[in-house]
PANU-740148 format. One record per residue (C-alpha): residue in three letters; x, y, z. Coordinates in Angstrom, 3 decimals, decimal comma, padded with zeros to 6 digits. Each point is the difference from the previous one (the first is absolute). Layout:
N
('ala' (X Y Z)) ...
//
This chain:
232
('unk' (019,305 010,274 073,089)) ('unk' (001,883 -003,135 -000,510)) ('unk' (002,473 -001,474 -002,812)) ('unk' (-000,833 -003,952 -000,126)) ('unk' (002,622 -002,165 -001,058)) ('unk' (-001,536 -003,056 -001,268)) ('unk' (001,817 -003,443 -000,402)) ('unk' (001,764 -000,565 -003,186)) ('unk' (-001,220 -002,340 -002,188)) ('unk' (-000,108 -001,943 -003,796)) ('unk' (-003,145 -001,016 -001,823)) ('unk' (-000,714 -000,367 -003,638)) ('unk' (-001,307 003,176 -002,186)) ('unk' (-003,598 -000,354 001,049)) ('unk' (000,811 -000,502 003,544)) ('unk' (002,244 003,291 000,371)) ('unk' (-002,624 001,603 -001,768)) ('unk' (-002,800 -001,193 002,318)) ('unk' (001,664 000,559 003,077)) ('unk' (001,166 003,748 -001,197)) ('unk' (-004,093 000,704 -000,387)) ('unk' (-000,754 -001,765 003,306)) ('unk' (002,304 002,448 001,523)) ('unk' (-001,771 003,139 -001,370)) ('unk' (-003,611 -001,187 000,285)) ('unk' (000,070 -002,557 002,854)) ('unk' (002,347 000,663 003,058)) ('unk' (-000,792 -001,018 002,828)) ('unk' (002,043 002,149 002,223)) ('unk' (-001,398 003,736 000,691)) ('unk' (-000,224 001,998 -003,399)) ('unk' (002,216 002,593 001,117)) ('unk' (003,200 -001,936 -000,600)) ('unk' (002,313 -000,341 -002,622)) ('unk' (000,862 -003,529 -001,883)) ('unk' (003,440 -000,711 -001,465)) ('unk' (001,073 -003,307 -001,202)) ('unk' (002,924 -001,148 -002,259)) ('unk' (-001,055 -003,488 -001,635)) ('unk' (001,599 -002,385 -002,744)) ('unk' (-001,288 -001,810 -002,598)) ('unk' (-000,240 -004,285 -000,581)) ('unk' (000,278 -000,189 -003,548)) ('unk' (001,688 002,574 -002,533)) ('unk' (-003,105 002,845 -000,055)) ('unk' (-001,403 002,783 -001,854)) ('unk' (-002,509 002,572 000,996)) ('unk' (-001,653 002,732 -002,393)) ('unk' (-001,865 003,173 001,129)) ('unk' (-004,054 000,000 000,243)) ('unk' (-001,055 001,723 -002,747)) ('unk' (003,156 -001,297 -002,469)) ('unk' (-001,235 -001,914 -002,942)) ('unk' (000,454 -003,819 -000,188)) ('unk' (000,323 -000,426 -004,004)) ('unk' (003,029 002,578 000,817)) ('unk' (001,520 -001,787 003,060)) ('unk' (000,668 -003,412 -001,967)) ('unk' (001,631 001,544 -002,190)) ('unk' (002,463 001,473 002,366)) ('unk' (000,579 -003,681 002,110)) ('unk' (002,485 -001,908 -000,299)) ('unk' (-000,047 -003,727 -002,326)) ('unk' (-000,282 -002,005 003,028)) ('unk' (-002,796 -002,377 001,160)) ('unk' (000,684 -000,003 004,025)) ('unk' (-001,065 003,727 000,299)) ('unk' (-002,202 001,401 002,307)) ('unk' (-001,978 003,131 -001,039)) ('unk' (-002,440 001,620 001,743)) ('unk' (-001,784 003,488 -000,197)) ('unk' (000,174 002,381 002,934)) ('unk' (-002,591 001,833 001,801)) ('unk' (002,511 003,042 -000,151)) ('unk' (001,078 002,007 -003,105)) ('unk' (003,109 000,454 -001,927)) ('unk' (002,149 -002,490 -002,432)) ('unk' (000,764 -003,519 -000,183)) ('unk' (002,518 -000,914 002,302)) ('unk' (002,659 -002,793 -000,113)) ('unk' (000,691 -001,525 003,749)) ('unk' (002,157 -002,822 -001,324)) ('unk' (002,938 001,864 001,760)) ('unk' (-001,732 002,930 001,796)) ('unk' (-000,390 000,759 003,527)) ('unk' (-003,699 000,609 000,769)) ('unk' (-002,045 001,763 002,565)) ('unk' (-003,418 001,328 000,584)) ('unk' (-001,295 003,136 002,702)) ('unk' (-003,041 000,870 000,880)) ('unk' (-001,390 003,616 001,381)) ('unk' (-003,387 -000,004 001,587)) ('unk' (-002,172 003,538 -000,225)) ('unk' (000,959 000,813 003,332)) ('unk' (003,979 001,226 -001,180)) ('unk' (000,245 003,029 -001,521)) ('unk' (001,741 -001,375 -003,020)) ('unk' (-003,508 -002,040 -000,956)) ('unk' (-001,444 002,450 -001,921)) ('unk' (002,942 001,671 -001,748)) ('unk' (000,712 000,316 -003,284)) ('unk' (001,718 -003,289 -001,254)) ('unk' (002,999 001,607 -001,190)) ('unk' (000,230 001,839 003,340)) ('unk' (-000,196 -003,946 001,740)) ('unk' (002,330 -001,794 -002,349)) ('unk' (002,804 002,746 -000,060)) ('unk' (000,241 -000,197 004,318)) ('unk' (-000,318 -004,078 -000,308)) ('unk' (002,821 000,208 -002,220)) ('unk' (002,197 002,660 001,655)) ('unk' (-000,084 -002,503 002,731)) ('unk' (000,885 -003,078 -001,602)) ('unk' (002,553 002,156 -001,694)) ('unk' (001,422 000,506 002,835)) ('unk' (-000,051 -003,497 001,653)) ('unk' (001,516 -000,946 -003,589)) ('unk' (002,712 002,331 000,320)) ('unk' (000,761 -000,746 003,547)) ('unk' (000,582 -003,697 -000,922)) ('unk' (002,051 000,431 -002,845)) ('unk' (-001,768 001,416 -003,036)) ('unk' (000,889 003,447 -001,701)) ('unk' (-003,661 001,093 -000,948)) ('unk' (-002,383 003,064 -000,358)) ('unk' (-003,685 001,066 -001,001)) ('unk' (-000,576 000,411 -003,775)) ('unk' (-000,768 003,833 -000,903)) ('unk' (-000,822 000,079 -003,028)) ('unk' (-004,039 -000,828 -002,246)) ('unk' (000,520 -002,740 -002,207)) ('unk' (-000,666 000,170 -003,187)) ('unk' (-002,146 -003,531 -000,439)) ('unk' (-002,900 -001,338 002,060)) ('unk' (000,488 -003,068 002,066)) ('unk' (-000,089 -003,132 -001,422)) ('unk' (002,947 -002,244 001,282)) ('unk' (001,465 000,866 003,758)) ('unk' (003,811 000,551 -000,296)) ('unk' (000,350 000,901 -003,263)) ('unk' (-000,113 003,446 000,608)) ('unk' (-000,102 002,001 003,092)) ('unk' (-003,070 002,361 000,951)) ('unk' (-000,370 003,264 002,183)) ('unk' (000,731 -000,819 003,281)) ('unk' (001,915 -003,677 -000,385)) ('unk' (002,968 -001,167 001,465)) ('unk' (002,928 -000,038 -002,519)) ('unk' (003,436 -000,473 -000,187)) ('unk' (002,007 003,252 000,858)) ('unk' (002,816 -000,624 -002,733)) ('unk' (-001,896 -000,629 -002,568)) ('unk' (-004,274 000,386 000,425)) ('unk' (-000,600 -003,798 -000,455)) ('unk' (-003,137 -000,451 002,024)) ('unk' (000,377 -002,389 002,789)) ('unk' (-003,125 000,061 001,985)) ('unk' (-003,446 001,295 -000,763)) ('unk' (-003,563 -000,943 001,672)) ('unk' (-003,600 000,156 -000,645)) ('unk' (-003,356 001,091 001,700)) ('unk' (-003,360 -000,951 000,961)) ('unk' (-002,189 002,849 001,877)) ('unk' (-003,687 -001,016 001,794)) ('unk' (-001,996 000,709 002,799)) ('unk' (002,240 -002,369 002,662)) ('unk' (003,183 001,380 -001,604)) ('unk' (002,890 -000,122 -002,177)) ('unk' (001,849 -002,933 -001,190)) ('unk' (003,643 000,488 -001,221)) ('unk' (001,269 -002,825 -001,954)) ('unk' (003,800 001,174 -000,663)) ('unk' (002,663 -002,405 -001,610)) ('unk' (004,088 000,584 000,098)) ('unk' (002,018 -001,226 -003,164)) ('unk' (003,118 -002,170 001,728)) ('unk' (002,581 -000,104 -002,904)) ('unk' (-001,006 004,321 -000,538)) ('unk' (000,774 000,749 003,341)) ('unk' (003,579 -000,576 000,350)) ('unk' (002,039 -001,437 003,065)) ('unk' (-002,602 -000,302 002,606)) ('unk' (-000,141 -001,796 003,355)) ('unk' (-003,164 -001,685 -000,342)) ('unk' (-000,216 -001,076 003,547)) ('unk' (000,522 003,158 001,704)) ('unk' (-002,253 001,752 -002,318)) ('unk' (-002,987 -002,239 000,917)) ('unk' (000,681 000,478 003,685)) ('unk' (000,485 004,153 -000,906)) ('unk' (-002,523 000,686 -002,251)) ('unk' (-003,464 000,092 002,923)) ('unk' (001,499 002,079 002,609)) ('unk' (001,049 002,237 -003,117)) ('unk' (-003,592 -000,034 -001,076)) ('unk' (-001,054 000,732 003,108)) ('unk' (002,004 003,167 000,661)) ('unk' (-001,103 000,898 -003,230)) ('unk' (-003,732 -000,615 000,487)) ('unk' (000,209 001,181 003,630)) ('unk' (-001,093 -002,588 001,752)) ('unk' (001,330 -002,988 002,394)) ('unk' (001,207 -003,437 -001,044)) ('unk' (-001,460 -003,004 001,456)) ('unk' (-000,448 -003,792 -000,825)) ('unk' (-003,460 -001,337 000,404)) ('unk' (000,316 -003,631 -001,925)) ('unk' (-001,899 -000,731 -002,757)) ('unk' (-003,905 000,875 000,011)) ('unk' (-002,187 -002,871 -000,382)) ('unk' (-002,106 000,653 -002,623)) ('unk' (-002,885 -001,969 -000,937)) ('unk' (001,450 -003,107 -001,547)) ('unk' (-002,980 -000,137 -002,434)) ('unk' (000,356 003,167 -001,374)) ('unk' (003,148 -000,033 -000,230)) ('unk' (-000,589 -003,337 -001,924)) ('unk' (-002,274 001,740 -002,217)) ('unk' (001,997 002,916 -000,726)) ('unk' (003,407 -002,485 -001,186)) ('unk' (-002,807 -001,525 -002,292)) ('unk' (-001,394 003,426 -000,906)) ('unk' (003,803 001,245 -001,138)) ('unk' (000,661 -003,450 -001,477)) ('unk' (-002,359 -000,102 -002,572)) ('unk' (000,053 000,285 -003,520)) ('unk' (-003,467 002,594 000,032)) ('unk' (002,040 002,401 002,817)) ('unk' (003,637 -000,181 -001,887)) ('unk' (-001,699 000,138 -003,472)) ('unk' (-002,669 002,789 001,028)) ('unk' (000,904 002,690 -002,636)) 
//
C-alpha cells in the first residue's frame, strides 16, 4: 500500500471542505492508498463538527463580518484556522487501521505528528487524562489522545473523524502560537514519510486527482450554503 502526497493547496471554507469529501468518496487512484494533504485557507475560517448545533456555534464566533464558517462532514468542536496549520488523511478499508476503534486511530495519528512536532522544534506529548466536559470548542481543552504541550497540558493539536464504506477521513488541525518554536518548513517536508512509517506503508507523489469538476462544483455549493451550515 501506498502513502499519497497530494499538492498543497488554499481554498475558501467550502472548498477545503469539498475537496476533503472528494478525497474519501471519490479518488480516482486505486482504493487501497492512503491520502494526505496539508492545505491553507483564503479568508480567516471557521469550521464546526457535523452534528454541533448552529444556535450554539454563533455564539462562540467571533464579532467580525469577513468570516467564513462552514460545518464539517467529520465530528468534534469548532475549530479556529485563523492561525492554525491544517491537514486532512484518509484510510481506505483495505489498512488495518480502517476499522479500529477511533481512539485507537487518533492516538497513532497523533504519536506521529508528535513526533514530527518534536523533531522540528516543539516540546509536546499525548494527553492522558478523560476530560471532564464534552466537546464544544477545539482548543479549549485537550481530550484523550490529543497532542499537548509537555510543560504544561495546553492542547496543541487535535483532529476529527468521518468513517464509511470507502473509508476514513481525518480532518486534524495544529494550533501555531500553542505549539512553541517550530520549524514550519521542515515539519511540512517531515511530517508524510513520518506518517508513513507509522502507517506502514510507502510514500509517493501522484499529483492531484482530477475529480469531476461538476461535482466538485456542486459539493463547494453544497458546503456553502446556508441549509448545509445551518442544518441543526
Amino acid at each position: 500500500m501506498e502513502l499519497h502526497l497530494l499538492p498543497a493547496r488554499t481554498a475558501d471554507a467550502a472548498g477545503n471542505m469539498a475537496v476533503d469529501f472528494l478525497l474519501l468518496q471519490r479518488y480516482p487512484h486505486p482504493q487501497a492508498a492512503v491520502r494526505y494533504r496539508h492545505y491553507d485557507w483564503r479568508r480567516p475560517a471557521f469550521t464546526f463538527g457535523y452534528a454541533q448545533k448552529y444556535a450554539f456555534i454563533r455564539t462562540r464566533l467571533p464579532q467580525e463580518t469577513s468570516l467564513d464558517v462552514t460545518r464539517r462532514a467529520t465530528g468534534g468542536g469548532l475549530v479556529d484556522h485563523r492561525d492554525d496549520w491544517t491537514y486532512a488523511l484518509v484510510l481506505p478499508r483495505e489498512h488495518p487501521l480502517w476499522d479500529r476503534p477511533g481512539p485507537v486511530i487518533y492516538r497513532a495519528v497523533h504519536e506521529a505528528l508528535a513526533g514530527a512536532l518534536n523533531a522540528t522544534g516543539a516540546d509536546v506529548t499525548l494527553q492522558r487524562d478523560e476530560p471532564e466536559t464534552a466537546p464544544g470548542v477545539c482548543f479549549e481543552r485537550p481530550e484523550v489522545g490529543d497532542v499537548v504541550r509537555a510543560r504544561d497540558g495546553i492542547k496543541v493539536a487535535g483532529a476529527a473523524l468521518k468513517r464509511g464504506k470507502h473509508g476514513l477521513l481525518l480532518q486534524g488541525s495544529i494550533w501555531r502560537p500553542f505549539a512553541g518554536p517550530v520549524d514550519w518548513a521542515a515539519f511540512e517536508e517531515k511530517l508524510p514519510a513520518t506518517f508513513a512509517r507509522a502507517l506502514d506503508i510507502t510514500l509517493t507523489e501522484p499529483g492531484w486527482p482530477n475529480f469531476d469538476p461538476d461535482e466538485e462544483q456542486a459539493l463547494v455549493d453544497q458546503y456553502a450554503s446556508s441549509e448545509w451550515i445551518e442544518a441543526r
